[in-house]
C-alpha positions as CSV (number, residue, x, y, z in Angstrom):
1,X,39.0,-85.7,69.6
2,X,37.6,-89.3,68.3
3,X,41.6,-90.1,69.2
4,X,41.0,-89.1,72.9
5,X,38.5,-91.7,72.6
6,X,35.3,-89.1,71.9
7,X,32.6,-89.9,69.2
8,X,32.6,-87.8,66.5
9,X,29.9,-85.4,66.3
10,X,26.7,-86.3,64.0
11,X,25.6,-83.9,61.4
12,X,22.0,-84.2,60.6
13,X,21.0,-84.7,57.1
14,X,19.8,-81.5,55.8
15,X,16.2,-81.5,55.2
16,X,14.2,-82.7,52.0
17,X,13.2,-80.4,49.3
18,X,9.1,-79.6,49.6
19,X,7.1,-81.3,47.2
20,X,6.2,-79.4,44.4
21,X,3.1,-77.4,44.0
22,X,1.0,-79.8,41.8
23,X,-1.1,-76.7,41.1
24,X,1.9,-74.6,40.1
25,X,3.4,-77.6,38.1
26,X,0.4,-78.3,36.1
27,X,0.4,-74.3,35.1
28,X,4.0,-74.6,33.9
29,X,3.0,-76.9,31.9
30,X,0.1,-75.7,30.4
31,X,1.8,-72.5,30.0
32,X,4.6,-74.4,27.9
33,X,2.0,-76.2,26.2
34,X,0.4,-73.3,24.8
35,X,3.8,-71.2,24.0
36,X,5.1,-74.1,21.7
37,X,1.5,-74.3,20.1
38,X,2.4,-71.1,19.4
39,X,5.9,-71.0,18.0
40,X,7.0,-68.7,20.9
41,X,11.1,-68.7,21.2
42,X,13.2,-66.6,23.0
43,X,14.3,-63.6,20.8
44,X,17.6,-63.4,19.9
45,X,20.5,-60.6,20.2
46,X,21.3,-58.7,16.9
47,X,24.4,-59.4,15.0
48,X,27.3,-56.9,16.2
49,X,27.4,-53.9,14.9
50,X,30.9,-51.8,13.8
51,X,32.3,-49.5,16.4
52,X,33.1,-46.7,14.4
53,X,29.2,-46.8,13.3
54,X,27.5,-47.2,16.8
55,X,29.9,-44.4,18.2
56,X,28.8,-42.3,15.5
57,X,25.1,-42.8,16.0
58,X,25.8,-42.1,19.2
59,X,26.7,-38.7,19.0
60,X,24.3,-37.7,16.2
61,X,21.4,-39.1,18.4
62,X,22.4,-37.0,21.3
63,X,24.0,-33.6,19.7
64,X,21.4,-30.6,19.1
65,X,23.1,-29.4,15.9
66,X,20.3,-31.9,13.5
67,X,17.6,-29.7,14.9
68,X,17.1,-26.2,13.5
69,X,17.7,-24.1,16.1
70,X,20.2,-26.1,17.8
71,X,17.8,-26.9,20.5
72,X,16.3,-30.4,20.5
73,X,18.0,-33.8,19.5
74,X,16.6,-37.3,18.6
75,X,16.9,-38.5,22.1
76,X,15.4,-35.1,24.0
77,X,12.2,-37.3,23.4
78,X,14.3,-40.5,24.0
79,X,15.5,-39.9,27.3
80,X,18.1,-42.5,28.5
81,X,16.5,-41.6,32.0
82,X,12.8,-42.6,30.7
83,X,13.6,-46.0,29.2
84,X,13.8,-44.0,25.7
85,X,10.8,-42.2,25.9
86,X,9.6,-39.1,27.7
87,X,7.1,-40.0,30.2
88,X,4.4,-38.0,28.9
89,X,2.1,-39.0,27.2
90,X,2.5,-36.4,24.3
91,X,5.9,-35.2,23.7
92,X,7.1,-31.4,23.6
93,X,9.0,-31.0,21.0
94,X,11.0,-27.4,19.3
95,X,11.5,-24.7,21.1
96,X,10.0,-26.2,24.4
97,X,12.7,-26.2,27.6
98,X,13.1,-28.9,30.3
99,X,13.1,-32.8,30.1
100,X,10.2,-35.4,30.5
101,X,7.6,-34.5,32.3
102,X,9.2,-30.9,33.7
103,X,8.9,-30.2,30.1
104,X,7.1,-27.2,28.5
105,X,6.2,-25.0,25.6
106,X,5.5,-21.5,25.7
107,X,3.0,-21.7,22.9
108,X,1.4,-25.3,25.1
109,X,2.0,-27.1,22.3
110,X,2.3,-30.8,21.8
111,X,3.5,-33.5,19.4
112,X,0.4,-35.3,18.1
113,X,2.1,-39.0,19.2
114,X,3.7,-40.6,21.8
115,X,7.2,-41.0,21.7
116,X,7.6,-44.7,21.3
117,X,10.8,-46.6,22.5
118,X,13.5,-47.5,21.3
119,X,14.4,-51.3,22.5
120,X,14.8,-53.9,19.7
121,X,14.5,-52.2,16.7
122,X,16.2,-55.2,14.8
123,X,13.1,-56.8,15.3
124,X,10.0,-54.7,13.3
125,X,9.8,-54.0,9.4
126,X,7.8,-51.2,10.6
127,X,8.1,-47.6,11.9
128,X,5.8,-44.9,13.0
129,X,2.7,-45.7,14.7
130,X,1.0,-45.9,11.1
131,X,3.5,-47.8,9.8
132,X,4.8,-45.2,7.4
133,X,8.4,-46.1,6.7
134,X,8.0,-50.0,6.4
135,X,9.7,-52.5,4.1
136,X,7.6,-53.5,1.0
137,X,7.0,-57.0,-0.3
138,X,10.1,-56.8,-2.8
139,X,12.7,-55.9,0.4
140,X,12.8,-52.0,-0.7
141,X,11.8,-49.5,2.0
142,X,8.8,-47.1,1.3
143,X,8.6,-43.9,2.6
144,X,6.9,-40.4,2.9
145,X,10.3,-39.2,0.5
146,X,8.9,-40.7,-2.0
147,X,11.6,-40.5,-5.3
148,X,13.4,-37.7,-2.8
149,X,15.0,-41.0,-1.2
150,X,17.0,-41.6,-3.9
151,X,18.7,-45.4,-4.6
152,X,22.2,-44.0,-3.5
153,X,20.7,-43.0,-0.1
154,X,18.8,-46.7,0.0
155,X,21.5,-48.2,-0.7
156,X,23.3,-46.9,2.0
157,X,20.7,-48.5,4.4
158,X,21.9,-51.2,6.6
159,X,18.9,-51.7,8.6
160,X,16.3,-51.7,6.5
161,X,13.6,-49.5,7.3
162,X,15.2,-48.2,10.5
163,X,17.7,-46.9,8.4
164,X,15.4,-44.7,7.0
165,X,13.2,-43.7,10.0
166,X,15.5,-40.6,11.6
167,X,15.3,-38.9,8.4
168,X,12.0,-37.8,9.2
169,X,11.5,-36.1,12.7
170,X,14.5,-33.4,11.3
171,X,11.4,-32.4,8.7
172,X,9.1,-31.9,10.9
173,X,9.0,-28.3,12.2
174,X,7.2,-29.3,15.5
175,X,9.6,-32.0,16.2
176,X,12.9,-30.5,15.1
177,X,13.1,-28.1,12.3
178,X,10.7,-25.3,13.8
179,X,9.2,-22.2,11.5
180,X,11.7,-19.5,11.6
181,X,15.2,-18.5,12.6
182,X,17.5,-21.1,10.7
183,X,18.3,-22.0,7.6
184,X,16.6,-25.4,7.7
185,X,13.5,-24.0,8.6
186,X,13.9,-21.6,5.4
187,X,14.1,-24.9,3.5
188,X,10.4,-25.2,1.3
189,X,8.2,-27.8,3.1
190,X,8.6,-29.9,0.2
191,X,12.4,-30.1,-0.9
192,X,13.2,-32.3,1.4
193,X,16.8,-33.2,0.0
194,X,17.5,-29.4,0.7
195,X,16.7,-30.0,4.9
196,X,18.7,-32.8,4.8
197,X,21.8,-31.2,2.6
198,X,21.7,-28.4,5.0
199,X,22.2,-30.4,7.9
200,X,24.9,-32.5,6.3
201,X,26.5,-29.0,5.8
202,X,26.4,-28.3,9.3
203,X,28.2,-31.5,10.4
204,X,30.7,-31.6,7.5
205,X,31.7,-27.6,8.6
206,X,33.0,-29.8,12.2
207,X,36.0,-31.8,11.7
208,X,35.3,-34.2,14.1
209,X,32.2,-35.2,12.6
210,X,34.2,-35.5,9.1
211,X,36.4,-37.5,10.8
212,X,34.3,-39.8,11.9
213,X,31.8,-40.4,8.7
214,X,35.2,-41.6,7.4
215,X,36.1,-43.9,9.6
216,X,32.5,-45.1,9.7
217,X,32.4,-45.6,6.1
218,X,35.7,-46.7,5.0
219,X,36.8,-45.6,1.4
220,X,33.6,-42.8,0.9
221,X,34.9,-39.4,1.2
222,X,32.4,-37.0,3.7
223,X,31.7,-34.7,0.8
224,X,30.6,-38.0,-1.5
225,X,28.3,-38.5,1.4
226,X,24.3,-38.0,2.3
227,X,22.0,-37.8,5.6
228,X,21.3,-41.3,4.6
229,X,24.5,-42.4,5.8
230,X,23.4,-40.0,9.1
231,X,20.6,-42.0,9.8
232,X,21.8,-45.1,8.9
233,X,24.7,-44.5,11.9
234,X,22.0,-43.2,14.4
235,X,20.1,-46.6,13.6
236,X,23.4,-48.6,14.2
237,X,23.5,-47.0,17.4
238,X,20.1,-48.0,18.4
239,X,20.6,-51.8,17.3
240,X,24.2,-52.4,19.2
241,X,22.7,-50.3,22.4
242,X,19.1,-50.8,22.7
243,X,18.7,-54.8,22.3
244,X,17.5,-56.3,25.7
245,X,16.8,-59.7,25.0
246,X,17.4,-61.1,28.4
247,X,14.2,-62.0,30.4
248,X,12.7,-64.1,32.3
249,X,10.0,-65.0,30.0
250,X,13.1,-65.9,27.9
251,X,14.7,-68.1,30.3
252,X,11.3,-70.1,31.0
253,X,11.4,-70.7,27.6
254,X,14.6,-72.5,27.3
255,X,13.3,-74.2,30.6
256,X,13.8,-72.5,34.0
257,X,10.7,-72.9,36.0
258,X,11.7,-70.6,38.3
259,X,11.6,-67.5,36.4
260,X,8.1,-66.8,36.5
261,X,5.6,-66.6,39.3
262,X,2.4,-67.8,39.8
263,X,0.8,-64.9,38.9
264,X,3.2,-64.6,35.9
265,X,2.5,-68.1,34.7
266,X,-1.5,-67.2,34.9
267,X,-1.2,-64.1,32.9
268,X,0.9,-65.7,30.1
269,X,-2.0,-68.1,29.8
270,X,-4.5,-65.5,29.6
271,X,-2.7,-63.5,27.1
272,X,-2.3,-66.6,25.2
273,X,-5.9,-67.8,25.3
274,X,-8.0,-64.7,25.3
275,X,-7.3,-63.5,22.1
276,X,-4.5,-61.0,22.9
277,X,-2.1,-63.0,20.5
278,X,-4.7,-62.2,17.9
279,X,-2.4,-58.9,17.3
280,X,0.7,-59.7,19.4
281,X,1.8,-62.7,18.0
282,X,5.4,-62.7,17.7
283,X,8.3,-63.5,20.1
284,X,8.4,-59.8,20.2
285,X,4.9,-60.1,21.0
286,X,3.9,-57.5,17.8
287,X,2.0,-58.7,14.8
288,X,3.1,-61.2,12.7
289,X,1.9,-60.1,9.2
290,X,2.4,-56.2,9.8
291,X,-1.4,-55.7,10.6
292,X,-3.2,-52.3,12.3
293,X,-5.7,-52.3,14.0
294,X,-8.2,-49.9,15.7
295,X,-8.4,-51.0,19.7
296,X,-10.9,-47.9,20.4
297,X,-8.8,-45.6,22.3
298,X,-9.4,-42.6,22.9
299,X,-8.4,-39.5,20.8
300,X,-6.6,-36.4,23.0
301,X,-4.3,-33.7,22.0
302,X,-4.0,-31.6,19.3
303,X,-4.3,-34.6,16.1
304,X,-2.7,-34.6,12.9
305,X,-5.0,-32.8,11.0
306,X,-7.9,-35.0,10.1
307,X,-11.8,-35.0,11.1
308,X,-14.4,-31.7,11.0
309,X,-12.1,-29.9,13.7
310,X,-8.3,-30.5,12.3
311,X,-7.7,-32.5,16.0
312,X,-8.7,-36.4,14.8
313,X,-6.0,-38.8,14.2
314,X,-6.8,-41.3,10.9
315,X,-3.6,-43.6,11.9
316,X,-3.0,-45.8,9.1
317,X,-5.5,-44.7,6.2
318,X,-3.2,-41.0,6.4
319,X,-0.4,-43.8,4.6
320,X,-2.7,-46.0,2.6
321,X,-5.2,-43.3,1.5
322,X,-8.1,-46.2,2.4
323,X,-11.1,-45.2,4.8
324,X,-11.0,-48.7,5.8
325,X,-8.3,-48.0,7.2
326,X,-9.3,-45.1,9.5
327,X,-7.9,-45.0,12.7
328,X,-5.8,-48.1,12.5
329,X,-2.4,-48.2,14.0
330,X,0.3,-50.3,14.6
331,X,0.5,-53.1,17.0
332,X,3.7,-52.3,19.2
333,X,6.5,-55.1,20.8
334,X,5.5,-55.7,24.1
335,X,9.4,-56.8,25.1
336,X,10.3,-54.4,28.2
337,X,6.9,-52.7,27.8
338,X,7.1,-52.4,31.8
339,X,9.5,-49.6,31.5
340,X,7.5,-47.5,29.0
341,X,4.8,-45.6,30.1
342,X,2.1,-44.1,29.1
343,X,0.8,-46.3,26.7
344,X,-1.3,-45.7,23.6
345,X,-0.6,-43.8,20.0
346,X,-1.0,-40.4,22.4
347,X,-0.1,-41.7,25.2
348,X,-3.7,-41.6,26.6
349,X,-3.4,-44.7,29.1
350,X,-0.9,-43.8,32.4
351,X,0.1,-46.9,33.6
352,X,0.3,-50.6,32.6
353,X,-3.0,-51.7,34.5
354,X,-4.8,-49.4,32.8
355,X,-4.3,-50.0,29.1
356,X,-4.3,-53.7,30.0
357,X,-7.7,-53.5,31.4
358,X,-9.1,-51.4,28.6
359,X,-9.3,-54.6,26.7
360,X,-12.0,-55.6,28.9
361,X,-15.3,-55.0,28.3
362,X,-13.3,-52.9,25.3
363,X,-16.6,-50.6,24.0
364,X,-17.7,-49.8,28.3
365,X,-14.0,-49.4,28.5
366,X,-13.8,-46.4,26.0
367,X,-16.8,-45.2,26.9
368,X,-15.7,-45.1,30.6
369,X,-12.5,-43.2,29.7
370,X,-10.6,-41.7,32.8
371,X,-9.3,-38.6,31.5
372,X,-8.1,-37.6,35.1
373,X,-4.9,-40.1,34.6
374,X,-3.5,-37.3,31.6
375,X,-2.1,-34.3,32.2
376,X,-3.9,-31.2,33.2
377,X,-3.2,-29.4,30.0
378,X,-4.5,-32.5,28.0
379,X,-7.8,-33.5,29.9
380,X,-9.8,-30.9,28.2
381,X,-8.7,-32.4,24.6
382,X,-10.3,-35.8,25.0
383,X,-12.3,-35.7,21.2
384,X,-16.1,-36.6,21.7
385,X,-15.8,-39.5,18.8
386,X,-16.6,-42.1,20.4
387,X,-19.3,-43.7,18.3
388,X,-16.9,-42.8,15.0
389,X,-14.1,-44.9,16.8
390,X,-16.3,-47.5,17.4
391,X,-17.6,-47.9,13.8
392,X,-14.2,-49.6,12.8
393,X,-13.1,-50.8,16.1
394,X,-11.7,-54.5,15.9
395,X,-15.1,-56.4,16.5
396,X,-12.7,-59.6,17.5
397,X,-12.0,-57.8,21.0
398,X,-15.5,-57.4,21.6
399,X,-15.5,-61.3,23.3
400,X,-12.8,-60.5,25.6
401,X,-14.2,-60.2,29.2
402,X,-11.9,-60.4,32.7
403,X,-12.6,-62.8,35.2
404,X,-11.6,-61.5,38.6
405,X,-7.9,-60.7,38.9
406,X,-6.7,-61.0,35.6
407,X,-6.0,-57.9,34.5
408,X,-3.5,-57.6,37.4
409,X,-1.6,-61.6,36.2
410,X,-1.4,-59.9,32.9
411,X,0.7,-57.3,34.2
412,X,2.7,-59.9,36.0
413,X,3.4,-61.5,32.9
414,X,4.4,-58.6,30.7
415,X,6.5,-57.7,33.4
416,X,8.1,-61.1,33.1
417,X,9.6,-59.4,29.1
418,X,11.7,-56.7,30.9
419,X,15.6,-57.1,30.8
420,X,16.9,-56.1,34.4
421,X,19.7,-54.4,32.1
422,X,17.5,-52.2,30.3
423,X,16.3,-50.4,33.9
424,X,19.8,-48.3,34.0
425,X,20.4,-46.6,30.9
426,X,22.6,-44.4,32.0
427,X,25.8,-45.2,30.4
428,X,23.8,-44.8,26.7
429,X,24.6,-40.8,26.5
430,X,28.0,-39.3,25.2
431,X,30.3,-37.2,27.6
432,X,29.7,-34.3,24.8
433,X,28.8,-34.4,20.9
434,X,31.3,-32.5,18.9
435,X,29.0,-29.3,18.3
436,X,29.8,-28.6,21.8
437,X,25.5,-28.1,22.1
438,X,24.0,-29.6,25.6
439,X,23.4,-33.4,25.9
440,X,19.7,-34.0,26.9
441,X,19.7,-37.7,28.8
């Protein structure tokens, strides 16, 4: 057209950028400030883990035939579809029918704990919400086993202490093993080398399973093998498949201001200034030196045994044998801590919010317990200890008061550790196991 003698049409320059929040900048900043203060780094993926291994921990994870009666695996309190819990806030465990929340025992009975979850378990040195498989100050792993873990089985261990952490729940009757009707469960309480031979008998009657072992372990015949080398897969499994290290928080780090909001950015100052990193201090946001700590929640279901009534729960002085250490637990990772509820060693807090605001105003907090947010079948367990909890309670949360709002910018801000890929675990399960059993996911 401009050679018909026409002038070209004018494009208008687009329009500039707004300026930039001066109140937003100066958070980002301060937010920055504080986070390198406090050696905060993005976390970082684990190193790969052999196929043969992860595909093998897969299947012994998911497959029904480690459980006594063939009826509950590892991940039937796992659930792919409940971000590797069960959202409840006590699991169900043997001889109980249905998934997460649907469910149920015909006895009504519970597992004293919450299920905890499964994402980034190449980061901890500690398992158990009293920390009773951990790694000692020499590098060896200590355990309930005692001398029944035997140095061939450690030294089978990959993984350290989460190596050694599935070799428990297959004990417990509750969990996995249950009273009668199998020859585990005829096993003596204390042999347990006999639970776990019998189980490695059971897989090494399937030639799939053999098959597999071998290829897993290259040059160890299956019949040359323990459960160590069982658990030591399944913990494979969990390190090449649950590590979500993606986040926004992580990409603020490394300097994208546009990952977290406002209201983000305010709650990672909060939880940076009012004494939360006291206890999560890691870039996993767990503690540092392998602390417990008592936080004064409340004490529901059926306990593990301890107080005047059987139904307390002593936490970390049932490992350490110390009353000091009554009612202690272990601080959890806070990475994709979004996905995971309910919160709490029993699961006693429902949603985010509310174990969040529980640090305010901590001893009114406890006191002021909403049992309406557990289940109906768990409401009328609440324990009436209050005043025992609070006699060891950490007196450093005793200082920590909200201002208006906060509790709500701390959410923001913990919401800011979830990996978008750890929403859809649906692709974690098997097709089938070789027993043939059910796959719960």
């Amino acid at each position: 057209m401009a050679a018909c003698g026409e002038d070209p049409v004018a494009v208008p320059p687009p329009p500039p950028p707004p300026p930039p929040d001066p109140v937003r900048m100066a958070l980002i900043d301060t937010v920055r400030l504080l986070a390198d203060q406090r050696n905060l780094d993005p976390i970082l993926p684990p190193a790969p883990v052999r196929t043969e291994l992860v595909e093998l921990g897969r299947l012994l994870a998911f497959d029904k035939i480690l459980s006594g009666n063939r009826d509950i695996a590892c991940m039937t309190c796992h659930l792919p579809s409940f971000s590797t819990g069960d959202g409840r806030s006590l699991a169900v465990g043997q001889g109980a029918t249905g998934l997460g929340p649907a469910r149920t025992h015909p006895g009504g009975q519970f597992i004293p704990r919450n299920s905890p979850p499964l994402f980034n378990l190449h980061l901890p040195t500690q398992f158990f919400f009293d920390g009773r498989v951990e790694v000692r100050p020499d590098g060896s792993v200590s355990t309930p086993a005692g001398n029944q873990l035997t140095p061939g089985m450690e030294a089978v261990f990959e993984f350290g202490p989460l190596s050694a952490q599935p070799l428990f729940p297959v004990l417990s009757r509750s969990e996995m093993r249950a009273d009668q009707g199998n020859e585990l469960a005829a096993v003596p309480d204390g042999d347990l080398q006999g639970v776990w031979s019998a189980i490695m008998v059971r897989l090494g009657a399937i030639q799939e399973y053999r098959d597999m072992f071998e290829a897993a372990y290259p040059g160890t015949a299956f019949d040359a093998m323990t459960f160590a080398h069982a658990t030591n897969a399944i913990a494979g499994f969990f390190i090449s498949e649950l590590a979500f290290t993606d986040t926004p928080w992580d990409r603020f780090l490394v300097g994208d201001d546009d990952q977290l909001s406002n209201e983000a950015l305010r709650g990672a100052k909060s939880f940076m200034t009012i004494l939360c990193m006291r206890c999560h201090e890691t870039d996993a946001f767990d503690d540092r030196n392998n602390e417990f700590h008592n936080v004064a929640t409340p004490q529901i279901g059926p306990g593990k045994g301890d107080g005047p009534g059987g139904n307390d729960d002593f936490g970390r002085e049932r490992v350490t044998g110390d009353p000091a250490d009554r009612r202690l637990f272990k601080t959890p990772p806070m990475r994709n801590v979004e996905l995971t509820a309910p919160f709490g060693h029993a699961g006693q807090f429902a949603t985010l919010l509310a174990i969040v605001e529980h640090y305010d105003r901590i001893d009114t907090r406890l006191a002021e317990y909403d049992v309406t947010q557990l289940e109906s079948a768990l409401q009328g367990t609440l324990l009436d200890n209050f005043s025992d909890i609070l006699a060891t309670r950490d007196t450093i949360l005793l200082t920590i008061v909200f201002e208006p709002g906060e509790g709500d910018d701390l959410v923001a801000f913990l919401k800011s550790l979830t990996d978008d890929a750890a929403r859809d675990l649906s692709g974690l399960a098997p097709t089938s196991v070789p027993s043939g059993l059910p796959i719960d996911k």
